[in-house]
N, C-alpha and C positions, 0 to 999 in steps of 0.2 A: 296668562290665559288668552287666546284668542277669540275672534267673535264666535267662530264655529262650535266652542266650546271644548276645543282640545286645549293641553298644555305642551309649548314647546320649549325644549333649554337651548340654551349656546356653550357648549361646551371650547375651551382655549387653553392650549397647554403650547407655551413655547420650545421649539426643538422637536418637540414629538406629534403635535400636528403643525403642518403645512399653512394652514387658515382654521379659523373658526367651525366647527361644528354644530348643525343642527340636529335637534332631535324632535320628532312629535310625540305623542303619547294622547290616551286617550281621558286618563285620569291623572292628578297633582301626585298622587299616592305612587302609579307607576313608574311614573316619571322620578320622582323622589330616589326610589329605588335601586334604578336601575343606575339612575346619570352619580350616586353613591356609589357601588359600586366599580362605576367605571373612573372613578376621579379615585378610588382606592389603588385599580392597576397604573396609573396615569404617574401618581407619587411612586410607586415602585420603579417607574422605568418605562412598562410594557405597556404596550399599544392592543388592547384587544381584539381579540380577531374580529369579531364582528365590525371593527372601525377600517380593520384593514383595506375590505374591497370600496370602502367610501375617499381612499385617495387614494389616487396613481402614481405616485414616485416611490422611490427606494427608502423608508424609512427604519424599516426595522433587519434586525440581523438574519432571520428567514428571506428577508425582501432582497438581499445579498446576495444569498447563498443561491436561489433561484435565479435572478439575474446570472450570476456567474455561472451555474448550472448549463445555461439556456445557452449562452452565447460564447464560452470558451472551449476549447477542446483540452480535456485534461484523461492522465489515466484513471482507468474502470479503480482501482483501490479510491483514487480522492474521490469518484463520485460517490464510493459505498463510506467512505464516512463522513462526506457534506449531506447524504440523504440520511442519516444518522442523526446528525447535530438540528436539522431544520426542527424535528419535533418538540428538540432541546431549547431550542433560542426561539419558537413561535413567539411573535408579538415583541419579544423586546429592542427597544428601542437602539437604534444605531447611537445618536446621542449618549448614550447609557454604557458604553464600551469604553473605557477608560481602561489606566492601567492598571488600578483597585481590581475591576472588573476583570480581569486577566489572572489578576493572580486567585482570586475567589474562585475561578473557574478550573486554575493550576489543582487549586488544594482540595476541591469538592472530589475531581479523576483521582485523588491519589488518597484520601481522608474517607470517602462516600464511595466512592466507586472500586478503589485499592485496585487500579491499573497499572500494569505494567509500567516502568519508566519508556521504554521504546514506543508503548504505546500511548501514551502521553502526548512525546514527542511528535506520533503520526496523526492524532486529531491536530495537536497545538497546527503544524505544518501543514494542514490541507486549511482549516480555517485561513490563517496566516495568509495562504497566496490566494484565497480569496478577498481579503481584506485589503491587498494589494494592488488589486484588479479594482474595488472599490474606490479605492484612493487616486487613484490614478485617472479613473472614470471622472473626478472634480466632484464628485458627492460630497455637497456642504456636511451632511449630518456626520462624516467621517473622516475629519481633516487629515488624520495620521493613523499608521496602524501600529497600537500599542505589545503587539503580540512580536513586534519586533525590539521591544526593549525588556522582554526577558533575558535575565543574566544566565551564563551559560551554568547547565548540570541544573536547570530548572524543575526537571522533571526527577531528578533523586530526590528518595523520600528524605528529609532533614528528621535529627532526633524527636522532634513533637509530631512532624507525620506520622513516626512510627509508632508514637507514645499512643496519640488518636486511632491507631488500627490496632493495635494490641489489645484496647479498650473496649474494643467487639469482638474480640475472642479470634483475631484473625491476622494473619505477618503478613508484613512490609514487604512490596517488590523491593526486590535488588536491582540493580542498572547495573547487568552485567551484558558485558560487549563479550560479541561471540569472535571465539578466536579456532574454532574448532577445523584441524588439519586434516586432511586423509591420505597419507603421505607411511610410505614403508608397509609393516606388515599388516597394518590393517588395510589400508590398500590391496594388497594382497590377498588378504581375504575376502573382500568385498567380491575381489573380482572371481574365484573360487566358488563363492556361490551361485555367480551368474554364470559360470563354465561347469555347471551342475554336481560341483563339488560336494558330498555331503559334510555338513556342518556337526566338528565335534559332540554338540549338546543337542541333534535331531539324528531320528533313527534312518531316517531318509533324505535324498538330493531334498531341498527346493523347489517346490512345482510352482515352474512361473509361464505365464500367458504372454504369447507373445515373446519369447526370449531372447530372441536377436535384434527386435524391437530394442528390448532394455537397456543388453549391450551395448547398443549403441550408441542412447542416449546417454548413456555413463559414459562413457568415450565421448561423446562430444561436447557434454558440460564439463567434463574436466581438461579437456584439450581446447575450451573456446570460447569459457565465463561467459555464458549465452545463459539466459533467465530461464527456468521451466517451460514456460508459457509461451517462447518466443523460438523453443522448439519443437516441442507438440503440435505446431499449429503452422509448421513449416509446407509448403508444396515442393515433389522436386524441383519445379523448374526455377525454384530459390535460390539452387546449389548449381554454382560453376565450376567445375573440375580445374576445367582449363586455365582459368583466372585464379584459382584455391580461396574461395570466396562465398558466403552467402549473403543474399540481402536481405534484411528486413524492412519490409515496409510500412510495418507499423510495430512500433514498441512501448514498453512501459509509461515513456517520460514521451509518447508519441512522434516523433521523430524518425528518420529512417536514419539507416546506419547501413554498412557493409563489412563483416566478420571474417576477417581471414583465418584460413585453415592450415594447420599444421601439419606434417605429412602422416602423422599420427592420425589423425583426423580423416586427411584424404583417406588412410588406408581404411579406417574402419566405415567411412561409408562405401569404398567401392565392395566391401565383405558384407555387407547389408544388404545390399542392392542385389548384387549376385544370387542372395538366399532367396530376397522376396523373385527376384524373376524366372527363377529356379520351382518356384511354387514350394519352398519348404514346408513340412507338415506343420514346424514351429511355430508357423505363422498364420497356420488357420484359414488359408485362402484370401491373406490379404493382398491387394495389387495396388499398384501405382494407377489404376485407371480410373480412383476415387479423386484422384491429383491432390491427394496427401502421402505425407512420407512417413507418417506413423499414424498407425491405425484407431489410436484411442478416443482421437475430435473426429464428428461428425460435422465442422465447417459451421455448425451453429454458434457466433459470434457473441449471443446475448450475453452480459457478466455472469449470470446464475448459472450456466450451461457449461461458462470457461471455469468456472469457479470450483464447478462441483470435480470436471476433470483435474482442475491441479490438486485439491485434497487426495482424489485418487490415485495420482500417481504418487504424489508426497505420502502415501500413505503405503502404497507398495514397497518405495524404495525404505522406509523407515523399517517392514519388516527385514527387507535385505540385510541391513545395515546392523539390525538387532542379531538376525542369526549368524551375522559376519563377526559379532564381538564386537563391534563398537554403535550400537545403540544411539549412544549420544551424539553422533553427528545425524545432520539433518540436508534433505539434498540441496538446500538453497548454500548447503557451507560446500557443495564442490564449486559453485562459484566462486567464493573465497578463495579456496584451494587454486583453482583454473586463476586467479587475478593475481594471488601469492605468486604464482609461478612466473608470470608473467615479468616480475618485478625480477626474482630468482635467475630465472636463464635470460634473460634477454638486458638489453641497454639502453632499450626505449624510454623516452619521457613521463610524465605525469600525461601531457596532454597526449600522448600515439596511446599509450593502453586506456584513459579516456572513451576514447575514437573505439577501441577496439570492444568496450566492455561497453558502454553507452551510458556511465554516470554523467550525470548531469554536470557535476563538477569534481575539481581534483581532492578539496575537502573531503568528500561522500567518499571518494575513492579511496583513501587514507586508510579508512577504516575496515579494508580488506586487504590492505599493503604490511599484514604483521610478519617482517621478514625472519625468519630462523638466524641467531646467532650465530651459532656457524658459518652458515653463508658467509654471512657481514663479517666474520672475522677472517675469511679467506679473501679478502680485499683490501686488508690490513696488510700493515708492512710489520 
């Protein structure tokens, strides 16, 4: 008790504060209460918010993820699930991230939440390379990042994950790796409906907005394992004819790159170009003097704005794709497609199709390299 007649505590919790904390209060009873309370989240781990803005360093795993927020440059997908996780991890203590802590976090996404195993893997890995970023920084409270000694196939459910989701009346993701080809007749038919083919199981063509638009973007994702988003949002003065080349100046993994085109490629953008200058009726009165090369972005950059465009085009093509007969591919699998091929006709490296497709690395890349047996067996003696 002081003279004034308040009471104050000193609260001390090694690892999770800094120094000594005080508190005042104006009664024994409030006081009592509260500093109870706070000594209850203190043994669990977490730093209460309220304690948060009373010290200025990095101590807890929001205090992280803000930091790296703030001062790295990462793709729009890691910020939408670091701004995700911050309401998830408020307060708990950096200290408190162990590899227990890892796996408790493993089994809660796949037990509590019954995420996807892919998606598992895309929180585990945006956390991960912030934790990275942290460790690196020399942050005492985070000597190591434990998110790096999960064992591979982490994210398959094991028989008790699945036993524990059955048990809520609800199945187990599978960790299924998408291998899905568009290659021969369904190929053929895809492209039939964009050439206003009427489809055996509709009474009419396909009425599609923009059509030469579309075509083309199916022509150049599959002739140029180029991301949705990184051609939607293309300018012509991106495309060099002369060089057979586009640039990108900003991509996924933020990086610039430069995409060589195939004469495939060339040809269906010069049949594009033709139509919009042409004033095709197909196209609505779209022009090149918006200095975009397809009409469906408005140049508004924010993620919510890019976001809501790729559902919409991902969502157009999936109807194509359904009235085409094969439904089950998805347009991110013509990049697969466009990177298979790659590997298919050509004798370039791991590292030249890399460069060309913009993965990060040649592992990532692996996993769009499922080459057709036959192929491979026509290189056999």
């Amino acid at each position: 008790m002081r003279p004034s007649g308040t009471w104050e505590y000193t609260v001390r919790r090694k690892g999770l504060l800094p120094k000594p904390l005080s508190l005042t209060f104006e009664s024994e009873d409030e006081g009592d209460a509260y500093v109870r309370r706070i000594e209850q989240l203190l043994d669990a781990g977490i730093l209460p918010e309220e304690l948060v803005a009373r010290r200025g360093s990095v101590v807890t795993v929001d205090d992280a993820i803000r930091a790296y927020l703030g001062k790295v440059s990462m793709p729009a997908s890691d910020i939408s699930l670091l701004n995700t996780l911050l309401d998830r991890w408020k307060g708990q203590a950096l200290t408190s991230v162990s590899y227990e802590w890892t796996e408790r976090w493993v089994t809660a996404m796949k037990r509590r939440d019954v995420m996807a195993p892919s998606t598992i893997r895309h929180y585990v890995g945006a956390l991960a390379r912030c934790f990275d970023w942290t460790v690196k920084s020399g942050n005492p409270s985070l000597p190591i990042n434990p998110l790096r000694l999960l064992p591979k196939r982490y994210a398959t459910y094991t028989d008790e994950d699945s036993a524990a989701v059955r048990t809520q009346g609800k199945d187990p993701k599978e960790d299924i790796e998408r291998d899905q080809r568009l290659h021969g007749d369904p190929e053929k038919a895809v492209r039939a409906v964009l050439d206003k083919v009427k489809p055996e199981n509709r009474q009419r063509p396909f009425e599609l907005q923009y059509r030469p638009a579309l075509v083309f973007l199916f022509e150049l994702a599959i002739e140029s394992a180029m991301r949705l988003r990184e051609m939607y949002t293309l300018s012509p003065a991106q495309v060099d004819i002369e060089q057979r080349t586009i640039f990108l100046d900003k991509t996924k993994n933020g990086s610039k790159r430069q995409v060589p085109l195939t004469t495939v490629a060339i040809a269906a953008y010069k049949r594009y170009v033709g139509l919009v200058e042409a004033g095709d009726a197909e196209m609505e009165g779209f022009t090149f003097d918006t200095d975009r090369l397809f009409p469906w972005w408005d140049g508004d950059r924010e993620p919510k704005a890019l976001a809501t465009v790729t559902v919409r085009l991902s969502a157009q093509f999936g109807r194509i794709f359904d009235a085409a007969g094969c439904g089950e591919v998805t347009f991110h699998d013509l990049r697969h497609e466009a990177t298979s091929r790659l590997y298919e006709k050509t004798s370039l490296s791991d590292v030249q199709i890399a460069k060309i497709t913009g993965h990060s690395s040649t592992k990532l890349l692996m996993r769009y390299a499922n080459l057709r047996g036959s192929e491979l067996a026509l290189q056999l003696w």
